[in-house]
Every structure is written in structure tokens, then in C-alpha cells.
C-alpha positions as CSV (number, residue, x, y, z in Angstrom):
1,X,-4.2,-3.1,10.3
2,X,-7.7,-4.3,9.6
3,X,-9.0,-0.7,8.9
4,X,-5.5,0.3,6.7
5,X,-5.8,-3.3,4.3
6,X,-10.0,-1.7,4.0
7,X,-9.3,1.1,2.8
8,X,-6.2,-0.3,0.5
9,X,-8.9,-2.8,-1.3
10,X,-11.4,-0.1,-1.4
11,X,-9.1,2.4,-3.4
12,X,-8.3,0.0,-5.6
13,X,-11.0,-1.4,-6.3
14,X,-12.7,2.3,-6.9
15,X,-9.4,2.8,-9.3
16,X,-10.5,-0.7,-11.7
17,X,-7.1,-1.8,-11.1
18,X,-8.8,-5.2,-9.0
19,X,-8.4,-7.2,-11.5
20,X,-5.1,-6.3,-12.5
21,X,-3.4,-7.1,-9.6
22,X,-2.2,-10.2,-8.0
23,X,-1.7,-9.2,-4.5
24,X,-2.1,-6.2,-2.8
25,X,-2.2,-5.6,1.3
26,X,-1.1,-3.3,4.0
27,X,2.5,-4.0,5.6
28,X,3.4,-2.7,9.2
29,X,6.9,-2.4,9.8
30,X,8.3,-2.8,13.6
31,X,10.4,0.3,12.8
32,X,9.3,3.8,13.5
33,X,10.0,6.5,10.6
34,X,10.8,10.1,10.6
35,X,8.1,12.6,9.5
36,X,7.4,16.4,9.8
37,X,4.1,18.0,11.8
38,X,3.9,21.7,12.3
39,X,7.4,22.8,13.0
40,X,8.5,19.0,14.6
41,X,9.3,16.0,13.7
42,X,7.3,13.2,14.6
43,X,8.4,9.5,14.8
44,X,5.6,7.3,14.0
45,X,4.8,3.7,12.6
46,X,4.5,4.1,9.0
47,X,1.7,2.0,6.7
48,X,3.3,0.0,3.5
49,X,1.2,-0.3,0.9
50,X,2.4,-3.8,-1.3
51,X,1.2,-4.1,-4.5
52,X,2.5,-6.9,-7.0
53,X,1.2,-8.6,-10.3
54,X,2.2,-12.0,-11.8
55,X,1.2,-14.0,-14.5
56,X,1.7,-17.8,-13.4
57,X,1.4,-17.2,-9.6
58,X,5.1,-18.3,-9.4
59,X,6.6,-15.6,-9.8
60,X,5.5,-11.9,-8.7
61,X,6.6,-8.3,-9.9
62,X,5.9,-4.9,-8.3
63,X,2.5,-3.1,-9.6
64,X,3.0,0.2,-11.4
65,X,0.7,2.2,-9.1
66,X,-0.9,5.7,-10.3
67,X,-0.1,8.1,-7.7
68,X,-3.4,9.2,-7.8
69,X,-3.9,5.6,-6.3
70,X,-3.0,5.3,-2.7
71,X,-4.7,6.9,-0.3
């Protein structure tokens, strides 16, 4: 989780969107999701990146990431 919140902070930080954002962090879920490798499908933990912005700290509101963003 350590390594996953690193690189989170480093892409946005290389993006300029720091500053912009209130929180942002890496979220592991204790449910396994469905994905596709080669010609299987895999069940894996998956990584959720959270994003949000506020302007008073009270109250928060999901960041418009680019999709160029996340990594």
C-alpha cells in the first residue's frame, strides 16, 4: 500500500494537480475483482485511486482526474 499511495503522490504531483487537490490516497478493498490476462480471467485485489477537492475542509467533492493522470 505504501509503494501504491508513492507512486499516486508522485503522478500527481508530476501532473501540477498538488495543489489542487484536497486529498488524494490509495484505497484497498477486501474484495477481489474480475480481470482478463491472456485468454483467462484473473481474480485479483484491485488498487482505488481517491481523489477529492474541497474548499472549506468541511465538505469534500470528487476530483475531475485527466485520464492521462493515473498510472
Amino acid at each position: 500500500m505504501r509503494e501504491a499511495d508513492a507512486v499516486i503522490l508522485e503522478e500527481i504531483r508530476s501532473s501540477g494537480l498538488y495543489r489542487e487537490l484536497w486529498q488524494s490516497f490509495a484505497v484497498l478493498p477486501s474484495i477481489k475483482s474480475v480481470g482478463v490476462m491472456g485468454d483467462g480471467r484473473t481474480y485479483e485485489y484491485p488498487i482505488i485511486l481517491r481523489a477529492v477537492t474541497s474548499e472549506d475542509a468541511m465538505t469534500a467533492d470528487w476530483a475531475r482526474l485527466p485520464y492521462e493522470v493515473p498510472p
